[in-house]
Phi, psi and omega in degrees: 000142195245147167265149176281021179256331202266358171283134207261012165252174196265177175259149191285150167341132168218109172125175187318297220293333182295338202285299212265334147307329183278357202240054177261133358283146193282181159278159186274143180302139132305161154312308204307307204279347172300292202302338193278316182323307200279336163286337154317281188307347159284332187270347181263314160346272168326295156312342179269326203284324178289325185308301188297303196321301191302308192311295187311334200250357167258347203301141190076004192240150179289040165241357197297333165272355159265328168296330183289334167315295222264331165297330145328286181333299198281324180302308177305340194284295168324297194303333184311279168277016140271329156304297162336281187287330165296328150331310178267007182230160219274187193284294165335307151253053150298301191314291183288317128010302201278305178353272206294340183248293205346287196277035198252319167292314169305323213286305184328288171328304163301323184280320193290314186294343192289297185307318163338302193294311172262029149262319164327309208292333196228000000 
């Protein structure tokens, strides 16, 4: 008897990101779903900037590694969806986009790099 592990075909596509794969080329964002993204991404933001904060404020406490885990987590989610959607948008307003977020995401990064540092320090 052959198993469905030992079949040489792959299994279909399953979630959201295999779903927007399969149908390239997309349609171009709406304004509604641009402005629903963009408003996602701020709102992923915010959580990451609270996130670092709480993680910073554990430094030395035996939680100090799980918050920085889960601030990681929320920095990849944003940075994540901010790719994405710069990705999904025609070049002009990519540009501004980028404008308007880029150093908002740098910001992340660098903060993000902080909990690195003070987990060193201690």
């Amino acid at each position: 008897p052959t198993s469905a592990l030992a079949s040489s075909q792959p299994p279909p596509p399953r979630g959201f990101a295999s779903a927007a794969a399969a149908r390239l080329p997309a349609a171009p964002l709406t304004p509604e779903e641009i402005k629903t993204k963009s408003d996602d991404i701020q709102d992923a933001f915010a959580e990451a900037r609270e996130e670092i904060e709480a993680a910073m404020e554990a430094t030395g406490t035996t939680y100090f590694n799980e918050e920085a885990e889960y601030a990681r987590e929320c920095v990849e989610k944003v940075l994540g969806e901010y790719y994405a959607l710069c990705d999904a948008l025609p070049e002009g307003d990519r540009a501004a986009f980028q404008r308007a977020n880029g150093m908002k995401m740098e910001q992340l990064k660098a903060e993000l790099k902080q909990i690195d540092h003070a987990h060193d320090d201690h």
